[in-house]
C-alpha positions as CSV (number, residue, x, y, z in Angstrom):
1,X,112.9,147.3,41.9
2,X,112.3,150.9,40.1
3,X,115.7,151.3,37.7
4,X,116.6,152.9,34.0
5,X,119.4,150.1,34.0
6,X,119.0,147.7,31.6
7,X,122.8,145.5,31.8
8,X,124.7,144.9,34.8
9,X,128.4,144.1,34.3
10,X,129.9,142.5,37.3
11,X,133.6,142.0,38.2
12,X,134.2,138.5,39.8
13,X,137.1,138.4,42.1
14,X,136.3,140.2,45.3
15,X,132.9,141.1,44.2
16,X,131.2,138.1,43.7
17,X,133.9,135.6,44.7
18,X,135.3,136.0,48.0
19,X,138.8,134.9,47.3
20,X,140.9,137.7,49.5
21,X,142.2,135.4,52.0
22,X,143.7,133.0,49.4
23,X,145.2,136.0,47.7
24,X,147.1,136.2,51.1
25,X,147.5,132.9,51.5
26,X,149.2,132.7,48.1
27,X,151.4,135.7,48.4
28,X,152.3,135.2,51.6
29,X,154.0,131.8,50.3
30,X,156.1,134.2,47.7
31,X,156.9,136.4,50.4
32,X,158.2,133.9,52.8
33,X,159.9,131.5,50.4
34,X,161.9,135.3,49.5
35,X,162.5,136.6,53.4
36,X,160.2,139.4,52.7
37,X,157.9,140.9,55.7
38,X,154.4,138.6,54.9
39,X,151.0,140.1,54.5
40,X,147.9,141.1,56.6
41,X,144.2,141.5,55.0
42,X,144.7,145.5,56.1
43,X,148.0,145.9,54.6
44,X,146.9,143.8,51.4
45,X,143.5,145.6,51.1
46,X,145.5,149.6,51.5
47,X,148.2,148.4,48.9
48,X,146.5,146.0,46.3
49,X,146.5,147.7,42.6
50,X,146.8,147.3,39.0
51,X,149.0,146.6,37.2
52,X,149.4,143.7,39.5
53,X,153.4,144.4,39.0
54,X,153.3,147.5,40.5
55,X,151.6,145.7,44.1
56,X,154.4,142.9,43.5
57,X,157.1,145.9,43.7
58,X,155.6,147.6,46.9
59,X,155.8,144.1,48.6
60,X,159.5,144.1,48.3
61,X,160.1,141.8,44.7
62,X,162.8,142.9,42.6
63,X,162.0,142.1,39.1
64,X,165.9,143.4,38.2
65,X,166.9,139.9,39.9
66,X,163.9,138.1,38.6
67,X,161.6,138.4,35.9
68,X,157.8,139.1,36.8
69,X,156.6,136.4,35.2
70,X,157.8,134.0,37.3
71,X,156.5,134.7,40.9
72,X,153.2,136.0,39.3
73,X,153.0,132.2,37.6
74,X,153.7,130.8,41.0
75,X,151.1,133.3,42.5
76,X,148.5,131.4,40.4
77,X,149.7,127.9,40.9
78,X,148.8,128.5,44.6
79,X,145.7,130.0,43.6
80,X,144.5,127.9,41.6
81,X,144.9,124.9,44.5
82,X,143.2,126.7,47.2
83,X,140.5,128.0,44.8
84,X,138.4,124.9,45.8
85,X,138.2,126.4,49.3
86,X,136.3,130.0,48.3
87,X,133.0,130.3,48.1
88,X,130.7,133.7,47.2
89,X,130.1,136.2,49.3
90,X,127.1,135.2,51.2
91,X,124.3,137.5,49.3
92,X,125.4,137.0,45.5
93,X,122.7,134.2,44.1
94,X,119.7,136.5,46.4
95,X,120.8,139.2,44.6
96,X,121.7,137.6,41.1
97,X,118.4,136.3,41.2
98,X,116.4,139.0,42.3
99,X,118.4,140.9,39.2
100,X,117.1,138.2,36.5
101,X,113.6,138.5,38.1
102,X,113.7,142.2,37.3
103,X,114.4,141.6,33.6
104,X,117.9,142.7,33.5
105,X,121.0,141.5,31.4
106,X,123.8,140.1,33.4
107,X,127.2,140.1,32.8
108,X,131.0,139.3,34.1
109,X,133.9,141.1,33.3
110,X,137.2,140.0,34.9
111,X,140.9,140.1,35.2
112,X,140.7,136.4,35.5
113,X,142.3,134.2,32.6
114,X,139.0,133.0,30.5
115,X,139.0,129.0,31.1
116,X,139.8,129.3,34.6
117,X,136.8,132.0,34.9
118,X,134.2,130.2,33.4
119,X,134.9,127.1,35.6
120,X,134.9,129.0,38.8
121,X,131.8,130.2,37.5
122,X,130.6,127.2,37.0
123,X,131.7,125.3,39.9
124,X,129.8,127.5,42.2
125,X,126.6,127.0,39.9
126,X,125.7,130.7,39.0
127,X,126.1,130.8,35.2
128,X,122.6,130.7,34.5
129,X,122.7,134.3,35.4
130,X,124.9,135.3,33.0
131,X,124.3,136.3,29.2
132,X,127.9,136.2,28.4
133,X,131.0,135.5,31.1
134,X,134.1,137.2,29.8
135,X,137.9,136.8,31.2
136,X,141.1,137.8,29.9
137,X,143.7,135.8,27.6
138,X,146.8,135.2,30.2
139,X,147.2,134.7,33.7
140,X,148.7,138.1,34.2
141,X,145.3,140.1,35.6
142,X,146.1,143.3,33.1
143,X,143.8,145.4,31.9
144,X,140.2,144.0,31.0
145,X,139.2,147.4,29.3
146,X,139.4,146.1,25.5
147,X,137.4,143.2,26.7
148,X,134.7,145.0,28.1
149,X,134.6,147.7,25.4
150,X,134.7,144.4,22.7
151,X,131.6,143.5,24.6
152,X,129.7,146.9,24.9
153,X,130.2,147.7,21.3
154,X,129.2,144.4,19.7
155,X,126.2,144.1,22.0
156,X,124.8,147.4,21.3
157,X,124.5,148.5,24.6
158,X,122.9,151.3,25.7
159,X,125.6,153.3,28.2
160,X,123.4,155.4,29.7
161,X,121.6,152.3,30.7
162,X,124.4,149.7,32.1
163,X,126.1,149.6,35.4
164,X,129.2,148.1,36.0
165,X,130.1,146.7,39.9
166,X,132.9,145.9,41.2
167,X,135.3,146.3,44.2
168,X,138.8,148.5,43.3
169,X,139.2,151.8,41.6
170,X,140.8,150.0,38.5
171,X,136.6,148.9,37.8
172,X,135.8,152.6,38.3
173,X,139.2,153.4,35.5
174,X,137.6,150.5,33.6
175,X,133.8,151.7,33.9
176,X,135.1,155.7,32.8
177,X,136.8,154.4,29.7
178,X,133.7,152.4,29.0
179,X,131.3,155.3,29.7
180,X,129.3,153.5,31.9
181,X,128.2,154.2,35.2
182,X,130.1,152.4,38.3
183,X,129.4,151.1,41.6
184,X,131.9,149.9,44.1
185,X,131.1,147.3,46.8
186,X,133.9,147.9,49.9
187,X,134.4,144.6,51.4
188,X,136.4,143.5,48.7
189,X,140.5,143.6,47.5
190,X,140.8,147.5,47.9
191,X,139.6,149.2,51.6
192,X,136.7,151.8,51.7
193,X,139.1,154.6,52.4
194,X,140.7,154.3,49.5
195,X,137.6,154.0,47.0
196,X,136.2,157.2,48.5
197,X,138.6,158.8,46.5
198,X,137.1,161.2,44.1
199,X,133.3,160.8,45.7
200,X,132.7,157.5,43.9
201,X,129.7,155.0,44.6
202,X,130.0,153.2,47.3
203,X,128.3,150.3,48.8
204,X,129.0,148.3,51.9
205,X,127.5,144.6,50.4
206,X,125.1,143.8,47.7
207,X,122.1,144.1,50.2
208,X,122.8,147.6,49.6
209,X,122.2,147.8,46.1
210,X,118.6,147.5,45.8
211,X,118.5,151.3,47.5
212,X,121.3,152.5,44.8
213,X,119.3,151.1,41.7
């Protein structure tokens, strides 16, 4: 594998970990318990976004009759009990490995609250990959960009030389405030039509990186 990159910053939910359908699942419970229209994978994957509140509000919630904070909380409770079920995608550790074989740095950078991140992580047995495995502080999936620029500037990374991966156009928003390049893999919470937007890099599955590096 012929590459100038050096570190490799992944995003974990619907890049790595295959979690859509208990997004689904789990909203789908908030929807119904409300007598709002549920979900499908199409409609979830052409209207997911962040801020998360903003995707709440095109589903029909009305935070001037409720706060956000409590569906979103209730949007994690399901999660977090279906969880057990997911697994990764079915090419991650071939293509994790083949990445520490080459001599890169690995890393993860997610919306994902920090404890619960690192034992997902480490249920599913892949954080021997990792140099460092970084979440957020709260449960409420806002923006990871002060995390990840925490983590390029006291590592000393080389821009020029890291990648970051991940699967909506908030990682590409993420990757350009970073200044680091950005790949998108298309099978994850957002659909390929809408990453296209603005010529980004675009992937179908990780078998497909080995050509892009």
């Amino acid at each position: 594998m012929g590459t100038n990159y050096k570190n490799i910053i992944w995003d974990w939910n619907g890049t790595l970990l295959n979690d859509i359908t208990i997004c689904i699942k789990s909203m789908n419970i908030l929807l119904k318990e409300r007598t709002l229209p549920l979900i499908s994978e199409d409609k979830y994957r052409d209207i997911f976004t962040f801020p998360v509140r903003n995707y709440y509000e095109q589903l029909g919630f009305d935070f001037t009759k409720e706060e956000f904070d409590g569906p979103a909380l209730k949007f994690i409770e399901y999660y977090h009990e279906f969880l057990p079920s997911v697994d990764l995608f079915h090419d991650v550790e071939m293509v994790l490995e083949e990445i520490k074989k080459n001599g890169l740095h690995q890393y993860i950078l997610s919306a994902m609250e920090q404890e619960s991140l690192l034992a997902s992580v480490q249920n599913l047995k892949i954080d021997k990959y990792f140099n460092k495995i970084i979440g957020i502080d709260d449960h409420f999936a806002r923006s990871k960009v002060d995390r990840g620029l925490h983590l390029i500037e006291n590592n000393n990374f080389d821009r020029a030389k890291t990648l970051m991966i991940g699967d909506t156009l908030h990682d590409m928003e993420v990757a350009k405030v970073l200044g680091v390049d950005c790949l998108l893999v298309a099978r994850g919470h957002q659909s390929k039509s809408r990453l296209k937007i603005n010529g980004n890099n675009i992937i179908n599955d990780l078998n497909d990186l080995f050509g892009f590096l």
